[in-house]
N, C-alpha and C positions, 0 to 999 in steps of 0.2 A: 627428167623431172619426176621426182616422188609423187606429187601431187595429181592426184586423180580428177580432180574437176576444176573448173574456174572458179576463184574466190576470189573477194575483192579486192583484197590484197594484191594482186595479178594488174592492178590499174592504180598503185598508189604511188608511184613514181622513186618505189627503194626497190631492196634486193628481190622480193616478188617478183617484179618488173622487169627488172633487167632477166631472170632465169625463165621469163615467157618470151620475152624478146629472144633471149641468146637460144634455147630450146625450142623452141618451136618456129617462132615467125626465119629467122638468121636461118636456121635448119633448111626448112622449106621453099627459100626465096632469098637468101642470101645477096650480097652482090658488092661491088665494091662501092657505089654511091650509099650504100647502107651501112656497111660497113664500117665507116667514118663515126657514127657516131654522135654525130653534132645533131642538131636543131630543124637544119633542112641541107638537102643533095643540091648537090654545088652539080650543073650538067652544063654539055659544050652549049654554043651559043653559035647561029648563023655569022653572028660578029666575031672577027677574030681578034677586037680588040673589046671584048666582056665576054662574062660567063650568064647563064640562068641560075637562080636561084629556084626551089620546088619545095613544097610543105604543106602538110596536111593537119588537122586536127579535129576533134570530135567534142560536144561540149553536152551532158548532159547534167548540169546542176539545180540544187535544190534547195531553197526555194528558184522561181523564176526569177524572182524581183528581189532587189536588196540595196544597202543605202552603198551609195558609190557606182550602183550599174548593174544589170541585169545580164539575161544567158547571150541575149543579142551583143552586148558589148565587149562581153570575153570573145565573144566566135569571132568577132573582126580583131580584136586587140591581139589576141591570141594568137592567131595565123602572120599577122602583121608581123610580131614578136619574131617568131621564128623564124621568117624568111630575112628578116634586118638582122640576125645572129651571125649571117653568111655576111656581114656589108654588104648586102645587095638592097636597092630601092624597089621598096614592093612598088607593083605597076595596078595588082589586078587580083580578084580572089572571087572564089567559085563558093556557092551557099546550096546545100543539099538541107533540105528540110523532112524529118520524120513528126509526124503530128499525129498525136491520137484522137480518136472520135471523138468527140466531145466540148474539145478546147475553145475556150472563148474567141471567139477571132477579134474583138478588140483588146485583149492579150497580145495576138499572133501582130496587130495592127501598130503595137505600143513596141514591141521588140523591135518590127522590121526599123520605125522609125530610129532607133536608138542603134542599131547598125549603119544605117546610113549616114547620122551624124557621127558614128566613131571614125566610118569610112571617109565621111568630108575632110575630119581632123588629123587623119595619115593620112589624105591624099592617095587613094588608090578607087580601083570602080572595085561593084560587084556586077560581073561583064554574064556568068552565068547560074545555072543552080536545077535543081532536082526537088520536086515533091512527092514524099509518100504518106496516104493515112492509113491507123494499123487498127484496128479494132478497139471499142474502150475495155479497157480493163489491162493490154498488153503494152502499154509506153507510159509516158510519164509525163504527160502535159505534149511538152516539144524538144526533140533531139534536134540538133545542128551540127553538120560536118561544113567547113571551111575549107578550102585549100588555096594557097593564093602562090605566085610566080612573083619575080624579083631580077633585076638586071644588077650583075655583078661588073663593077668599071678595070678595066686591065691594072692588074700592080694591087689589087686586093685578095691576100689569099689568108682568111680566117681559119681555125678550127682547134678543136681542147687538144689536140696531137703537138700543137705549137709552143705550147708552154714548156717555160726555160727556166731554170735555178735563176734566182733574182730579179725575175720579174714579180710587180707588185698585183695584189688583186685588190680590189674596188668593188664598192657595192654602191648603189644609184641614188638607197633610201631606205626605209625602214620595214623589217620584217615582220609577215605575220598578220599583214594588214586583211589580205582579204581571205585567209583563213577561216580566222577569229569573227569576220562581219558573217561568213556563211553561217557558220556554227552558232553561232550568238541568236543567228534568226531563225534556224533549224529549231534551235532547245528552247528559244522565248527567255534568253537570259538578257539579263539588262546591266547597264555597266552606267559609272556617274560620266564617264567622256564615251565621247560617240566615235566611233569605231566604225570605218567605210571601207569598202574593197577599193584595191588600189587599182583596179585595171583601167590600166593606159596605151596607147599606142608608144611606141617610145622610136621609132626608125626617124624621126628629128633629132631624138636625142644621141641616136649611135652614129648619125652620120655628122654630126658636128662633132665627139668625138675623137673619129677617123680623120676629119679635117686637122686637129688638133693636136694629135697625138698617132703617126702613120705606123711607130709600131704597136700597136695593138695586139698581142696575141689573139685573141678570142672574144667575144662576149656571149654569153649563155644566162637565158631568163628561170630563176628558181620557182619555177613551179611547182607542180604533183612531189613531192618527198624535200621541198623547202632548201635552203642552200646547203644541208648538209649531204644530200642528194647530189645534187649539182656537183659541190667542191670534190666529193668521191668521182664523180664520172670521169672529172676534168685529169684528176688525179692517175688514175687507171689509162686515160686516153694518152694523156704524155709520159708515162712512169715517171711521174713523180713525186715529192713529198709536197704538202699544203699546211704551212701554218698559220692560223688567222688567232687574233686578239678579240678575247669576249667582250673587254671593255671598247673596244672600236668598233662594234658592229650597231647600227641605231637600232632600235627598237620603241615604239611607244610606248609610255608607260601604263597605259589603260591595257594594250597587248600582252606586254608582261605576265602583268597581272592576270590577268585574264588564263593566260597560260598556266600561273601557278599555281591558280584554282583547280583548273580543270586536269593537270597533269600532263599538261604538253611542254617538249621542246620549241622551243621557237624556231631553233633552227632547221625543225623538221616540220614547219608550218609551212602552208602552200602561199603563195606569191603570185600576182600577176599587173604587174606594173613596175616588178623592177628587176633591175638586169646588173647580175656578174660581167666583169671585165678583169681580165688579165692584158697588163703593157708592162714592157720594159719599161724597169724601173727610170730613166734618165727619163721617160712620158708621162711618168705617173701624175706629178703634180698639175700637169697641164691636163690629162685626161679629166681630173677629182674636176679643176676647177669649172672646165667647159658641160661637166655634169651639171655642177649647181650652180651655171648659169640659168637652165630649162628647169620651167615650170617641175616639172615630173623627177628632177634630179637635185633638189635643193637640200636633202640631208646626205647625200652621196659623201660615202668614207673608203678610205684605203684601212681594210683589215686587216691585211695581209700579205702573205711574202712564199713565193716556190722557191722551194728547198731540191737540193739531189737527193733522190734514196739511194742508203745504201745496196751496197749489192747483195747484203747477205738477207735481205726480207721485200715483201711487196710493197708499192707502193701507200701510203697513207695520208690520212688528213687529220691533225694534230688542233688542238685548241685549248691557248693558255687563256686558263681563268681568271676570274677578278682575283684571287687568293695567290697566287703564281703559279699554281700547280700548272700541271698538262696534261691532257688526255684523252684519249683518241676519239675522235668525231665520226662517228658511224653515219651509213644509210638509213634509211627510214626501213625497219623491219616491217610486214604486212602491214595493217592499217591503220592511218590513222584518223582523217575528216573523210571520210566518204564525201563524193560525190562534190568535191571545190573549185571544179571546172568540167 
C-alpha cells in the first residue's frame, strides 16, 4: 500500500477498501473463512445436518437520529443483514457499546429502545454486549459494534463465487435511500418529498425467497460503496462479467435528484435495506415476485444478467444506459458520504 496513514476513504466500501483489506488485514490474518469474501464466515456446526453463520459490524454514524431510524437500528439491521446473506436464520447478536463522556443517556435510552424493537422484528435476542466510556472530546456521541450468529439448514450453500453466465440479478427496491436521508440531515438540506433511510431487517425476506426459488446463487446487501461496489465484488468473486439495465434499476425520484445536485452516482450511494440476489435465471421470476410480496421488497427488479468474461481481460461490470450506450461501472473510488453507517 502507497498510502502512509489511514484516510477515510480506507472505510468507504470501494477500492480504498478492499486494498486495506487485501494489504494489511488478508496479510496479517488471512484464512480461508476470510477469504471467501462474502458478508459473513460460513463455519462447521456441532449439527451435521447445518452450518453456523458468523458476522460482525461496526456502526459509527452521523447524525444519531434521522427520519427512517437511528444508529441503534442500523447495528441490529445491519448484522442481521449479513448473517441472512449466508441463508442462515440469525438466532442471536452481541452489542458492544463505546460511549463518550457526556452523552445524554436518554439518547443512549431512545437508541437501546429502537434496537430492540428492530430485534423484535427479525426475531433474534441480543444475548450479550461490552461497555466502554472514552473521555469527552475522543468519540462521537456512541459507537456500536454488533456481531450476531446464524444457523445455516443442510442443502444451502450461498456465496458471490457461485455466480454463473445466465443467471439473473435482482435488486429488492430502490437505491440511494438512506444515503441521501444521512446527507440531507448532515448538510440541513431540504427536499419537496421526504427522503427516509431504508434500514430494514430483511432475513424474512431472504428466507422466503430461498423457499421460493432454491437456486439462488447469492444475496449481498449494497452498502458502504452502493451496488456499484457490490456488482464489482460479486464480479471478481465469480470471474465474471455483470450487465445490469439503467433503466430497470428503481430509484426515487426525490433521490435522483438529489443526486444530481449534489454530484453523486446513485449507484455508488450507500443502501441499508436492500439486498442483491443473484438466481438462475428459470428462478428469477419467482424470486422478483416473492420479493414484492414483503413489505420491504415491493419495488424489487431484475436488472440484470451474468455474462462469461472473456479470456483475454478481467472481469467487469457493464452498465447500459437510458441512451443505449455502455459503460463500465466502476467501484466507488475513496470517498464519498462519510460516515452512512
Amino acid at each position: 500500500m502507497a498510502d502512509e496513514k489511514v484516510m477515510l476513504g480506507h472505510g468507504s466500501g470501494g477500492t480504498m477498501m478492499k486494498r486495506i483489506i487485501d494489504e494489511v488485514f488478508m496479510r496479517a490474518y488471512g484464512n480461508d473463512a476470510l477469504a471467501t469474501g462474502d458478508d459473513a464466515a460460513v463455519l462447521p456446526s456441532p449439527s451435521a445436518d447445518s452450518q453456523l453463520a458468523f458476522s460482525t459490524d461496526s456502526f459509527v454514524v452521523t447524525p444519531h437520529f434521522f427520519p427512517g431510524g437511528d444508529i441503534g437500528r442500523l447495528a441490529v439491521c445491519g448484522t442481521v443483514n449479513d448473517v441472512a446473506t449466508s441463508g442462515a436464520a440469525p438466532i442471536a447478536l452481541s452489542c458492544g457499546m463505546i460511549l463518550e463522556e457526556g452523552f445524554p443517556l436518554d439518547d443512549l435510552r431512545r437508541i437501546c429502545e429502537s434496537m430492540a424493537s428492530a430485534a423484535a422484528e427479525a426475531g433474534v435476542r441480543i444475548v450479550t454486549g461490552d461497555t466502554k466510556v472514552v473521555n469527552r472530546g475522543h468519540g462521537d456521541g456512541v459507537f456500536i459494534n454488533t456481531s450476531g450468529v446464524g444457523v445455516i439448514r443442510a442443502g444451502v450453500h450461498l456465496g458471490g463465487a457461485q455466480c454463473r453466465p445466465g443467471d439473473k440479478v435482482l435488486i429488492s427496491g430502490t437505491l440511494g435511500d438512506h444515503g441521501i436521508t444521512i446527507m440531507s440531515q448532515r448538510e440541513g438540506l431540504g427536499f419537496t418529498a421526504n427522503v427516509e433511510s431504508d434500514a430494514a431487517p430483511l432475513n424474512h425476506l431472504i428466507a422466503d425467497v430461498l423457499e421460493a426459488a432454491p437456486n439462488v446463487r447469492c444475496f449481498r446487501d449494497p452498502t458502504r460503496g452502493g451496488l456499484a461496489s457490490t456488482l464489482n465484488e460479486l464480479a471478481a468473486q465469480a470471474q465474471v462479467d455483470i450487465t445490469v439495465e439503467e433503466t430497470a434499476i428503481p430509484v426515487q425520484p426525490a433521490v435522483m435528484g438529489a443526486c444530481e445536485m449534489l454530484g453523486y452516482d446513485v449507484l455508488q450511494v450507500a443502501n441499508e435495506g436492500k439486498m442483491v440476489c443473484v438466481v438462475a435465471p428459470d428462478q428469477a421470476e419467482a424470486a422478483l415476485q416473492t420479493m414484492r410480496a414483503n413489505k420491504y421488497g415491493a419495488d424489487a427488479a431484475i436488472i440484470g444478467e451474468v455474462d462469461a468474461t472473456p479470456s483475454d481481460r478481467t472481469p467487469r461490470v457493464m452498465l447500459r444506459t437510458a441512451f443505449g450506450s455502455t459503460r463500465i461501472l466502476d467501484m466507488l473510488v475513496g470517498e464519498q458520504l462519510p460516515r452512512i453507517c
